[in-house]
Structures are given as structure tokens and as C-alpha cells.
Backbone as CSV, one residue per row, in Angstrom:
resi,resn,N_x,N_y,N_z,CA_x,CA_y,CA_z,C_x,C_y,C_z
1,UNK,122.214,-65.475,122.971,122.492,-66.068,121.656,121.198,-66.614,121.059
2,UNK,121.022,-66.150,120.354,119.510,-66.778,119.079,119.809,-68.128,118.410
3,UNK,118.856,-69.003,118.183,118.739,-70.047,118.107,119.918,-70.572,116.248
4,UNK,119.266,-69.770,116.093,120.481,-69.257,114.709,121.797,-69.308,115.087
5,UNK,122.170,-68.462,116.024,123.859,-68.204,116.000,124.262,-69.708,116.866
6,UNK,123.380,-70.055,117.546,123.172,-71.679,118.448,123.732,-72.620,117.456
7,UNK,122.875,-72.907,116.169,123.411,-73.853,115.419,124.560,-73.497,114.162
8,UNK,124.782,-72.568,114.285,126.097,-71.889,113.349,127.297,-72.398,114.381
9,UNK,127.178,-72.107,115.635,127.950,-72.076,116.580,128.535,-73.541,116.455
10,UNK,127.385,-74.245,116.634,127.746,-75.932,116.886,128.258,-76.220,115.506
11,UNK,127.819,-75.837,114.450,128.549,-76.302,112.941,129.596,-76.213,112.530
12,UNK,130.173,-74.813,113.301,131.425,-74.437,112.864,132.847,-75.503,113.801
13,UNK,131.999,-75.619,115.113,132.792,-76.264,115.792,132.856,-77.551,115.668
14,UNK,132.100,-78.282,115.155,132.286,-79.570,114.545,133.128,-79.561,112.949
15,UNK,132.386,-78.466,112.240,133.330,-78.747,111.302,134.876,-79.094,111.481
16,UNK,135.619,-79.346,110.110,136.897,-79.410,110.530,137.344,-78.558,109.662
17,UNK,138.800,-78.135,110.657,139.615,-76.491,109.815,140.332,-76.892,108.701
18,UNK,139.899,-75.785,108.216,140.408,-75.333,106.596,141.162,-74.254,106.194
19,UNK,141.966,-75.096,105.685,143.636,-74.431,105.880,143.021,-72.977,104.707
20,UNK,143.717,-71.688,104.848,143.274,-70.704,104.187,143.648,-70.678,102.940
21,UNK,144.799,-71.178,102.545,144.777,-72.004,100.957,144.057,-73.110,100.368
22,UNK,142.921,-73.069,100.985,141.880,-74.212,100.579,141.121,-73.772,99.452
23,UNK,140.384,-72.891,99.723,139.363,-72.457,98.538,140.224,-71.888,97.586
24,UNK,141.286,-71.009,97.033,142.112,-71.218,96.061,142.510,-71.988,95.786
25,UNK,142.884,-73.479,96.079,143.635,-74.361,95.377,142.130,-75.171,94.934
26,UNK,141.222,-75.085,95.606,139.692,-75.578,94.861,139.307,-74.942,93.788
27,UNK,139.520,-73.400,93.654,139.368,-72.687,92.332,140.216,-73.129,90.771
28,UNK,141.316,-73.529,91.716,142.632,-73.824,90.698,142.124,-75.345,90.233
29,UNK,141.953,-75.776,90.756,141.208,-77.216,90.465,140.085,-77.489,89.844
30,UNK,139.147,-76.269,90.100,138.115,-76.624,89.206,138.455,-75.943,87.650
31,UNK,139.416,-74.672,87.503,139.171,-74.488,86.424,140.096,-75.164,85.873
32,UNK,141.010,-76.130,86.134,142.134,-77.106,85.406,140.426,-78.020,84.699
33,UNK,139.824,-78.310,85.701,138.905,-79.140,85.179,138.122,-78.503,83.399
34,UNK,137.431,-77.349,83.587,137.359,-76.634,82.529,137.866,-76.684,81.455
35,UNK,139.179,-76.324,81.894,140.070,-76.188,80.743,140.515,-77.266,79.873
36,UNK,140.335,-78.273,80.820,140.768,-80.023,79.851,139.416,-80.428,79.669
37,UNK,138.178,-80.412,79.989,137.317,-80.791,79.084,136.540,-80.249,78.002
38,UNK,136.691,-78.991,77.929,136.153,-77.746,77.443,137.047,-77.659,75.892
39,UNK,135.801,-77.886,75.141,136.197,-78.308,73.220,136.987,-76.367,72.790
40,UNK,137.848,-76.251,71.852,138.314,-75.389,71.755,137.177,-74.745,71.432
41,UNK,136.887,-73.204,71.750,135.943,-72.643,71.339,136.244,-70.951,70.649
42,UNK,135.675,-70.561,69.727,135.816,-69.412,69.306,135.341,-68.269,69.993
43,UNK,135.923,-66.988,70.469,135.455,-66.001,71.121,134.950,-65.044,70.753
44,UNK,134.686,-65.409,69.252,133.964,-64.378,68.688,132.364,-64.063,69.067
45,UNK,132.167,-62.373,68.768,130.826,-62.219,68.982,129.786,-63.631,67.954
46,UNK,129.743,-63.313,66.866,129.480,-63.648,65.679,129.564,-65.424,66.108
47,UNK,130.747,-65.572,66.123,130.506,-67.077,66.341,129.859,-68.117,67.560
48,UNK,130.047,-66.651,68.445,129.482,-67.475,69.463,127.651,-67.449,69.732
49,UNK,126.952,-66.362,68.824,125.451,-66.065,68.397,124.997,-67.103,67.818
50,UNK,126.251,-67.510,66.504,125.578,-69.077,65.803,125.596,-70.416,67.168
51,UNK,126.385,-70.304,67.853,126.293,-71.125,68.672,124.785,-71.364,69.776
52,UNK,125.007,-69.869,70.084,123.607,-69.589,70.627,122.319,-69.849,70.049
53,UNK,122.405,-69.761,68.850,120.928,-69.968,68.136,120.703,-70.815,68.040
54,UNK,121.840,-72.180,67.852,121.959,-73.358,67.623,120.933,-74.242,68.958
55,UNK,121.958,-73.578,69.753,121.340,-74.170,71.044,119.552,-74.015,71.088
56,UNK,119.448,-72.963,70.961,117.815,-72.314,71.925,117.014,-72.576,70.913
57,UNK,117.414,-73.122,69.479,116.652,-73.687,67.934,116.375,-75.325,68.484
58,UNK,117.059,-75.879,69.633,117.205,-77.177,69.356,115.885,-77.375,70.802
59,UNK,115.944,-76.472,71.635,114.966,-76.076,72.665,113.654,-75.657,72.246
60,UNK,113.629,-75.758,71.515,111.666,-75.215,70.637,111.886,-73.500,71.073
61,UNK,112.859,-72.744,71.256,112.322,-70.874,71.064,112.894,-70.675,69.740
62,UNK,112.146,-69.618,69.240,112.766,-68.717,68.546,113.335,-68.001,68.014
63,UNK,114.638,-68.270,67.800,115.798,-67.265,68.153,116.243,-66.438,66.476
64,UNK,116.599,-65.259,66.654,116.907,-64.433,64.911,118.136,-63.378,65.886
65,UNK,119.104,-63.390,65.149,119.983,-62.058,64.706,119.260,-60.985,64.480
66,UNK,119.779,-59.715,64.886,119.116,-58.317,64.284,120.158,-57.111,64.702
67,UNK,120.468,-56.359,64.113,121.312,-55.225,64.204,120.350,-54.242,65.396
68,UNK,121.389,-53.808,65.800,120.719,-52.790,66.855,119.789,-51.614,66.054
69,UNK,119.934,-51.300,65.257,119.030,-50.558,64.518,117.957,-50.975,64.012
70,UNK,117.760,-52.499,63.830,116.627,-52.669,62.883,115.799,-53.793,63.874
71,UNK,116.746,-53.968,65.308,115.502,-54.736,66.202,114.172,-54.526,66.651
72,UNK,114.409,-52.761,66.846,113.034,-52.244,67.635,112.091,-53.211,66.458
73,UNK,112.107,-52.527,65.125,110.792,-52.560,64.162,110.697,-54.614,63.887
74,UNK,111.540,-55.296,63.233,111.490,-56.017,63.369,110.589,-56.591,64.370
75,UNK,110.811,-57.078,65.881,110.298,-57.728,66.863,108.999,-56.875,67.024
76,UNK,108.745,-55.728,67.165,107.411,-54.966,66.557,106.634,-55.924,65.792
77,UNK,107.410,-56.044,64.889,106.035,-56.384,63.780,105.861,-57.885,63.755
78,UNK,106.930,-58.744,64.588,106.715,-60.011,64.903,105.700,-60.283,65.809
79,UNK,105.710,-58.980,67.006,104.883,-59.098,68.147,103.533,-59.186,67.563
80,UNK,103.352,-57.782,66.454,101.644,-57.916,66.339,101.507,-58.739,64.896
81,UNK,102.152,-59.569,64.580,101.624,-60.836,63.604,101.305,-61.938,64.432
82,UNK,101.860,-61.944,65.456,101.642,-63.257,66.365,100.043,-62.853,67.447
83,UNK,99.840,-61.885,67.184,98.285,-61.663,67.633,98.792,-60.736,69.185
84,UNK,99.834,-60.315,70.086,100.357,-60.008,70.959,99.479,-58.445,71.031
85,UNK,98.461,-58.152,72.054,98.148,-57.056,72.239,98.671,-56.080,73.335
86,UNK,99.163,-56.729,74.380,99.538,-55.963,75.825,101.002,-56.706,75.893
87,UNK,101.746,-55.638,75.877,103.372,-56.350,76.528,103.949,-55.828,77.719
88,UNK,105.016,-56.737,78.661,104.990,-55.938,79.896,106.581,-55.464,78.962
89,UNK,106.741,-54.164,79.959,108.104,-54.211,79.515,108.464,-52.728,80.685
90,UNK,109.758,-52.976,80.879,110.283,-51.630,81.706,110.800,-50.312,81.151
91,UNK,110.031,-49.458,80.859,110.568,-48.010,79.849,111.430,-47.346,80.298
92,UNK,112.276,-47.724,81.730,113.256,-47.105,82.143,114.499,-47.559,81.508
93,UNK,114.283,-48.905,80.893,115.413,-49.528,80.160,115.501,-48.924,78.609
94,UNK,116.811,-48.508,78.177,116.705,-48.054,77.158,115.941,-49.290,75.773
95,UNK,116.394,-50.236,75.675,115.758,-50.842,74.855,114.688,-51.288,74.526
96,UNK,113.982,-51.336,75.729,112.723,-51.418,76.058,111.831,-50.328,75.784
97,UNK,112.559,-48.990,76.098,111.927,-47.687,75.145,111.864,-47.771,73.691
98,UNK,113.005,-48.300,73.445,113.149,-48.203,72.190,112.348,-49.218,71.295
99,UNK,111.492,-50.653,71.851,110.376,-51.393,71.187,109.370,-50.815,71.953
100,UNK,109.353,-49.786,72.719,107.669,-49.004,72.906,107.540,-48.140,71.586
101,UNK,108.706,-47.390,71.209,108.340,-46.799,70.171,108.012,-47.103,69.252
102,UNK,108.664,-48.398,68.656,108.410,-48.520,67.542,107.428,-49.528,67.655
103,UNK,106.325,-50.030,68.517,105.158,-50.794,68.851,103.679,-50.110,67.375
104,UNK,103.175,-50.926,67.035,102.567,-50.075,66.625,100.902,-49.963,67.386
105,UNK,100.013,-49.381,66.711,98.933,-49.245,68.239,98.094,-50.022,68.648
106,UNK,98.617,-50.922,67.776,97.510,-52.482,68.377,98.288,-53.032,69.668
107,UNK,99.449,-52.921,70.212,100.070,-53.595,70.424,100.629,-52.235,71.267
108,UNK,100.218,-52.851,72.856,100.152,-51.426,74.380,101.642,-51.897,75.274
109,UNK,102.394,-51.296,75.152,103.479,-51.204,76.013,103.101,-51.409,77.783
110,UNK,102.866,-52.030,78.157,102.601,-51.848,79.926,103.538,-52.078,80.680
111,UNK,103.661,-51.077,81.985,105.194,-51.181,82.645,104.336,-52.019,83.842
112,UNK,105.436,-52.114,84.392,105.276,-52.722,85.877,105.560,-52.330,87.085
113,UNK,104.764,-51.200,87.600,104.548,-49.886,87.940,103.464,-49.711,89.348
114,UNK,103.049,-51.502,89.702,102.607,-51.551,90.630,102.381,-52.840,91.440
115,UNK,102.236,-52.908,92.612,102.638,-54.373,93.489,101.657,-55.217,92.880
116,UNK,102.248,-56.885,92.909,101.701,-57.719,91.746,100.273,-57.893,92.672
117,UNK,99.592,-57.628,93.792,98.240,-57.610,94.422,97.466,-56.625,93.735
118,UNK,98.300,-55.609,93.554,97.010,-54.948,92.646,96.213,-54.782,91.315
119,UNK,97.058,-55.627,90.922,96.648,-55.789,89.470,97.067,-57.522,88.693
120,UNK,96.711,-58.680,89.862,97.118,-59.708,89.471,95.793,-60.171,88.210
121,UNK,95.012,-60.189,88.488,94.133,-60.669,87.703,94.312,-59.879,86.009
122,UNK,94.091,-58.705,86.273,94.692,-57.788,84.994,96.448,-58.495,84.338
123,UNK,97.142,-58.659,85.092,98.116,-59.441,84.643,98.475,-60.748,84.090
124,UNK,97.589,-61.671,84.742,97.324,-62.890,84.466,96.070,-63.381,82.827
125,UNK,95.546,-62.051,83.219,94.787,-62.324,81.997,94.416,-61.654,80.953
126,UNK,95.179,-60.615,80.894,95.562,-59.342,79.878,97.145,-59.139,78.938
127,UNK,97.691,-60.092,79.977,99.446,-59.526,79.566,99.539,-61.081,78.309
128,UNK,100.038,-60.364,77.246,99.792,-61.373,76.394,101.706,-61.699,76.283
129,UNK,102.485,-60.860,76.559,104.132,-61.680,76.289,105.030,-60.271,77.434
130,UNK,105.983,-60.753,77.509,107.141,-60.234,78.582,108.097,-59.840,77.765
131,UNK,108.679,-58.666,78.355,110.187,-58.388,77.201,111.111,-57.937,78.214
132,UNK,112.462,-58.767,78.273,113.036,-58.484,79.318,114.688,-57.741,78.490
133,UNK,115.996,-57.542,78.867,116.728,-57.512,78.384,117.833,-58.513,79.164
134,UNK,118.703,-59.473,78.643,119.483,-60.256,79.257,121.125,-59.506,79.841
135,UNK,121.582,-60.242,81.065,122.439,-59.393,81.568,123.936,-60.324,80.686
136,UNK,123.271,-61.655,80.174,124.563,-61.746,79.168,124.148,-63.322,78.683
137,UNK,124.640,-64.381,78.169,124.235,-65.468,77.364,125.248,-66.035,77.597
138,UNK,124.649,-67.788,77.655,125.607,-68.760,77.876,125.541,-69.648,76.671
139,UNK,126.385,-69.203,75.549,126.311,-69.884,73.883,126.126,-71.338,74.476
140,UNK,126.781,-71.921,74.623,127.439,-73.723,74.524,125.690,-74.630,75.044
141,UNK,125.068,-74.066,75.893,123.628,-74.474,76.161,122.355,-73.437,75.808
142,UNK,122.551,-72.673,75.052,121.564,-71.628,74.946,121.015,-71.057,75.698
143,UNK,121.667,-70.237,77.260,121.122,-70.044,78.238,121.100,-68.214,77.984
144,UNK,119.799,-67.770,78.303,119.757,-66.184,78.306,120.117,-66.188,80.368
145,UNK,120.742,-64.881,80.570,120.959,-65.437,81.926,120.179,-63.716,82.489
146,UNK,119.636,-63.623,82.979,118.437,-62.274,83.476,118.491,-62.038,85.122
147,UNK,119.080,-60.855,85.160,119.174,-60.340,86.346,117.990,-59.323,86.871
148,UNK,116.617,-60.307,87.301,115.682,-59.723,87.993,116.032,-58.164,88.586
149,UNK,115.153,-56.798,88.609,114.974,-56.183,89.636,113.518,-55.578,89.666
150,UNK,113.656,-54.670,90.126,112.229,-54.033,90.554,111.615,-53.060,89.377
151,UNK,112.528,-52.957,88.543,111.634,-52.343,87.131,111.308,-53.875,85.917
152,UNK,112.077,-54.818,86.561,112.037,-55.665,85.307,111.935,-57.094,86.399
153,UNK,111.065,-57.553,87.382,111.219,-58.543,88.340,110.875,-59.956,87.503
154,UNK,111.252,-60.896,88.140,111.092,-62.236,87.507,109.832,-62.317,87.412
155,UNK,108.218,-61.756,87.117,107.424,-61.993,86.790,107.020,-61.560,85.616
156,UNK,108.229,-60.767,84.942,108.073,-60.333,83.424,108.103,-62.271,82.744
157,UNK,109.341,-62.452,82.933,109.724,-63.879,82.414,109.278,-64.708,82.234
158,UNK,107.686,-64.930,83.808,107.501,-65.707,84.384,106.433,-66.181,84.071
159,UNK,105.255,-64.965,83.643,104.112,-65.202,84.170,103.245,-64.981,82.536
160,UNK,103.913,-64.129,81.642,103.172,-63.846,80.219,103.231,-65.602,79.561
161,UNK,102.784,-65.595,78.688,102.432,-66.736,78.044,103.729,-66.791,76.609
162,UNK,104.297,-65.437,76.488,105.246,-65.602,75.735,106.431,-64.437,76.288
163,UNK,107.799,-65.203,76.499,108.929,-64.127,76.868,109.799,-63.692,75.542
164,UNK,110.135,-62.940,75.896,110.524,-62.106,74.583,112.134,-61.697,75.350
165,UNK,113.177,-62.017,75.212,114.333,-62.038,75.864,115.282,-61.157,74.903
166,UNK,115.813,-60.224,74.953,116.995,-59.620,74.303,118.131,-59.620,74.712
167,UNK,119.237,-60.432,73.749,120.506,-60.518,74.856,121.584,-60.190,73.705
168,UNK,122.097,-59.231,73.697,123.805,-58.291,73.141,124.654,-59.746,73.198
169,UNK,125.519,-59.699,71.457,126.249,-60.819,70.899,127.311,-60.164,72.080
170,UNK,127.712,-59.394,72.378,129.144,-58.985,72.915,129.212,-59.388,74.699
171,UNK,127.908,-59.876,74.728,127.316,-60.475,75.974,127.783,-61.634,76.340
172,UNK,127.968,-62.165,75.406,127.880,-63.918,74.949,129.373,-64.729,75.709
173,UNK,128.957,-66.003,76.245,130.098,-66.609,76.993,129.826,-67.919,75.961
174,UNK,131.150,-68.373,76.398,131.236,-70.024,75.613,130.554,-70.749,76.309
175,UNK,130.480,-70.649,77.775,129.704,-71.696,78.571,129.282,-70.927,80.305
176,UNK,128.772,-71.709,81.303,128.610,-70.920,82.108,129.884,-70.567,83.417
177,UNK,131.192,-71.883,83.461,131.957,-71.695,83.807,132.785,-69.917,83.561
178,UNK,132.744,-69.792,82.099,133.217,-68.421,81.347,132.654,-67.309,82.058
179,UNK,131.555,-67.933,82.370,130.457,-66.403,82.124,131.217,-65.739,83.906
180,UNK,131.056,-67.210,84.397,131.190,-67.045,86.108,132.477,-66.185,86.101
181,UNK,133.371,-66.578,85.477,134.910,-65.833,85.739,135.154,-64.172,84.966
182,UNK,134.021,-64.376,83.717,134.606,-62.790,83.430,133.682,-62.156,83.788
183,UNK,132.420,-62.313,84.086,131.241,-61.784,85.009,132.030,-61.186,86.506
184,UNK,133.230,-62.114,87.056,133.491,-61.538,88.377,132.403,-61.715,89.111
185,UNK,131.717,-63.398,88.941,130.433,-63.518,90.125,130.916,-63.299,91.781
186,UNK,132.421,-63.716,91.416,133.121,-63.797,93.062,133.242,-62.619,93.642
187,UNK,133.251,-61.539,92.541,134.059,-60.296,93.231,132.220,-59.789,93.934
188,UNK,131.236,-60.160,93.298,129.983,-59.452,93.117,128.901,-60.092,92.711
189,UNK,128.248,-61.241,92.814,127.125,-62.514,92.627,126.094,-61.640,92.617
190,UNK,125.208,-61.434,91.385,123.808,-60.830,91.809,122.946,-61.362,92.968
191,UNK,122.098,-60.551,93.705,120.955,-61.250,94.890,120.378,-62.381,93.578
192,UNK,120.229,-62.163,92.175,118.839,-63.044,91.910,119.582,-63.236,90.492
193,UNK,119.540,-64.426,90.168,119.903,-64.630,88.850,119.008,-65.447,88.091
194,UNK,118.434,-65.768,86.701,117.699,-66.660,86.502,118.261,-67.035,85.000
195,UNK,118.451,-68.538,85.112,118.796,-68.853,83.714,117.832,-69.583,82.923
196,UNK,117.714,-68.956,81.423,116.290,-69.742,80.686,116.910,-70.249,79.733
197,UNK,116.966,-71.620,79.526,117.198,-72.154,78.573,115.925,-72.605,77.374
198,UNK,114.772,-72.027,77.573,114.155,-72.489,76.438,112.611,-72.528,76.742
199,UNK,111.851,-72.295,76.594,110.038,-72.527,77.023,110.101,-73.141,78.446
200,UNK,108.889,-73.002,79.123,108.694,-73.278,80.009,108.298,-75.295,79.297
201,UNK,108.815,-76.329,79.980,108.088,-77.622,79.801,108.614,-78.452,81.063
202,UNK,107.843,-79.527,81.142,107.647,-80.642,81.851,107.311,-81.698,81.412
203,UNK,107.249,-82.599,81.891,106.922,-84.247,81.453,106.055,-85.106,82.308
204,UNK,105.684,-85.997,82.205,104.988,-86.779,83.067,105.672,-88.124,83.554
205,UNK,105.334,-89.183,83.812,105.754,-90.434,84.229,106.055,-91.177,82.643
206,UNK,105.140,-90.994,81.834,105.217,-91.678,80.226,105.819,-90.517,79.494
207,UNK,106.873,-89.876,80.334,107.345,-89.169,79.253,106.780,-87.939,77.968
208,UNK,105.942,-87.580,78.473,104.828,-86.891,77.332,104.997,-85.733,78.271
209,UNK,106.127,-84.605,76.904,106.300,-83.591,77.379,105.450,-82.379,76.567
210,UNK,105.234,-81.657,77.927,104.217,-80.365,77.696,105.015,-78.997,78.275
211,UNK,104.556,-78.266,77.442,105.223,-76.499,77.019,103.827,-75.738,77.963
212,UNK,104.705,-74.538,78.554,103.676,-74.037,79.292,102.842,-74.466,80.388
213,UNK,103.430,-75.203,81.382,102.921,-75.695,82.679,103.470,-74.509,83.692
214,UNK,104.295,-74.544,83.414,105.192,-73.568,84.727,105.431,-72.123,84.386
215,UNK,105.159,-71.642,83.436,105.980,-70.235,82.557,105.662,-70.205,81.257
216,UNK,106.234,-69.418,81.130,105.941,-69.011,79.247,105.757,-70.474,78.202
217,UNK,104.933,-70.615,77.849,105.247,-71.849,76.560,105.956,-71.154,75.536
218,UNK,105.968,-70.216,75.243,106.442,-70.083,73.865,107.939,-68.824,74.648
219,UNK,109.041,-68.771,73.739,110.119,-67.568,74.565,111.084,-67.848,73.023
220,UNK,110.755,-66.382,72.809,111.958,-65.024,71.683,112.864,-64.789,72.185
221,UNK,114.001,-64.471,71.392,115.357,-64.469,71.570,115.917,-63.695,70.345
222,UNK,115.799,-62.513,70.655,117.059,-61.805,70.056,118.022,-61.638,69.879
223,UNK,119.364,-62.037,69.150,120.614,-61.557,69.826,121.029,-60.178,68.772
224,UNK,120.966,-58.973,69.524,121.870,-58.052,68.728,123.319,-57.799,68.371
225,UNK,123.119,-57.641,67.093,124.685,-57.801,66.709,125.256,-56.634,66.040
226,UNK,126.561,-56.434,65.467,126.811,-55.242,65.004,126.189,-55.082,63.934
227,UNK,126.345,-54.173,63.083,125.253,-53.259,61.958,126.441,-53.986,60.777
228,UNK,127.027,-54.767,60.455,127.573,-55.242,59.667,127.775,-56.610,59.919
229,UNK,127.445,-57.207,60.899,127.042,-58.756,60.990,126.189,-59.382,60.554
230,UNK,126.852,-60.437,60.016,125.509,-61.384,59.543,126.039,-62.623,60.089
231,UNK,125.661,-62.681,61.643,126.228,-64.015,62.124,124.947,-65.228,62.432
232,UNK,124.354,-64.901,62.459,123.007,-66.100,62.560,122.822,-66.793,61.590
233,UNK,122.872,-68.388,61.152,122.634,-68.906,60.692,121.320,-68.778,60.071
234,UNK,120.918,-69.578,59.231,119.180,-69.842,58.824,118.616,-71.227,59.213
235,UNK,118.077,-71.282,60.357,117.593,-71.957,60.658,116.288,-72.458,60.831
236,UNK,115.487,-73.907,60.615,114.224,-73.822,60.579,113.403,-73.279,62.535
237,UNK,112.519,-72.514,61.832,112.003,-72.070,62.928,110.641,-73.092,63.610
């Protein structure tokens, strides 16, 4: 027996038994909890984007509406007004093809196409913003929620100086309780999940908070919506 199965061994046997209707009547309990504190909320795409923008506007990012047709060029031409020359991005992802194309040539599409030893320095000091696509959004706190892998790893997010996040209105949860239950985290929990609510910041002892210590200072937020929506508010940017 390995020193591992040694102290599993002793844990389990100290623990105390749990009747097999335990963790269902804990499920049932927490979402009674949910459900009575949780403000009525609308399930709309549309309404729940204004919600979203609301949130991640009140977090210092960026956030705009854009129809799936008119995002590529749009965020294009946001990228190279903001001075953005090198972006990482994964071209195996369709959307991500789809803002290589419409990039214009100041402004170099780079995949991530090789182990971060070989090209850290080139990364660290060449990659001017990250473009990831979100695996779905938590409206009620403005959370983009990004399921790391090996074409798109948490060092897209992590490491550019500006993230560039795209996350589908039809994506969108009221909160993260929601997301957990129609996501089916139980049936299937990603290995890696990461939730961004807003620039990378920190604070000190006097309270004097700073952007860009840990991650991106600055992070874009797309939400695409249908080609006849106009659900985003106008908000100051």
C-alpha cells in the first residue's frame, strides 16, 4: 500500500458514514437556497448581454455587442487603433479564423504552435493582446468563463497585456449557480476552468489599486448577438 492509499485509508475510516441520500438532499438544499435568494431574472439572450455589459462596464473592460457578421471587422479595426501589432490566437477555432482574416497587415495573427520554453521571451515581449473564445458567461457578475486547452491554453488570457474574450449572447447564464446546472458540470466538470471577471488588479495595504500586476491590465469583451439585435446598452467606455 503507497503512502497515498495509507492516508485515504485512515480518512475514510475515521470519517463518518453517509447515508447515500446525502448528497441529493444537499443538492436539493442548495438549489432551494438559489431559488429564494435569486432576484427574478430574464432569460433572454438580449437581456441577459445588457446585464453582462453592465457588469464587466462596472469592472474597468470593455465590453460592445456585435452581430456575428460584423465582429470579425469591427474588433479588427479596434485591435489596430489601439496600436496592437502581434495577436495570439488559435486558427483552428472557427472564430478566431475568422478575425485572422479580417486582421489587416499591421496587425500578425500568431498561433500557439509551440512549447511556452521555446519561444518565452518572443512571447513575453512581442505578443501585444490574446483572443480567446468563451465556453459561456455568467451575466449577474460579468464573468467570461474559458475552458483552457492546448490550441487555446490559459496563457492566451494570461500573459498578453490585453485579452480580447469573445463570448455568444446564447451562452449567457443569469448567474454561476445557472451556468453549473445547465452546463451539466456534474454530469462532466471541465479538467480546467477559468473565470475572468474583469482586468487583471490588486491592491496594497492603503488600498491603492493597480491593473496589470498579475495578467492582462486591459481585457475586451465581445458578446455576439443575433443579426437583428440591438441588445447592448450605450455605455460610457
Amino acid at each position: 500500500m503507497s503512502a497515498r492509499d495509507a492516508i485515504l485509508a485512515r480518512l475514510r475510516t475515521a470519517a463518518p458514514g453517509v447515508a447515500a441520500h446525502a448528497a441529493p438532499a444537499l443538492d436539493t438544499r442548495i438549489d432551494a437556497h438559489y431559488a429564494a435568494r435569486r432576484e427574478p431574472v430574464a432569460t433572454d439572450p438580449h437581456a441577459l448581454a445588457q446585464t453582462m455589459q453592465a457588469a464587466l462596464a462596472a469592472s474597468h473592460a470593455e465590453v460592445w455587442c456585435a452581430t456575428a457578421d460584423a465582429w470579425p471587422a469591427q474588433l479588427a479595426a479596434r485591435l489596430a487603433d489601439a496600436g496592437v501589432r502581434r495577436v495570439l490566437l488559435d486558427p483552428a477555432r472557427p472564430e478566431a479564423a475568422a478575425l485572422a482574416r479580417a486582421l489587416p497587415g499591421a496587425v500578425a495573427p500568431v498561433p500557439f504552435d509551440r512549447p511556452i520554453d521555446a519561444w518565452k521571451a518572443e512571447l513575453f515581449d512581442t505578443i501585444d493582446a490574446g483572443f480567446t473564445v468563451a465556453r459561456s458567461g455568467i451575466a449577474a457578475t460579468g464573468t467570461v468563463v474559458l475552458a483552457p486547452d492546448a490550441g487555446t491554453p490559459r496563457t492566451v488570457s494570461l500573459v498578453p497585456p490585453l485579452h480580447v474574450a469573445l463570448v455568444h449572447a446564447n451562452t449567457l447564464h443569469p448567474d454561476l449557480h445557472a451556468a453549473v446546472h445547465a452546463e451539466r458540470w456534474h454530469a462532466g466538470m471541465p479538467t480546467n476552468v477559468v473565470l475572468v471577471s474583469g482586468p487583471s488588479k490588486t491592491s496594497d495595504i492603503q488600498q491603492t489599486l493597480a491593473y496589470g500586476a498579475h495578467g492582462p491590465r486591459n481585457l475586451w469583451v465581445v458578446i455576439v448577438t443575433e443579426p437583428t439585435a440591438t441588445a447592448c446598452q450605450d455605455l460610457p467606455q
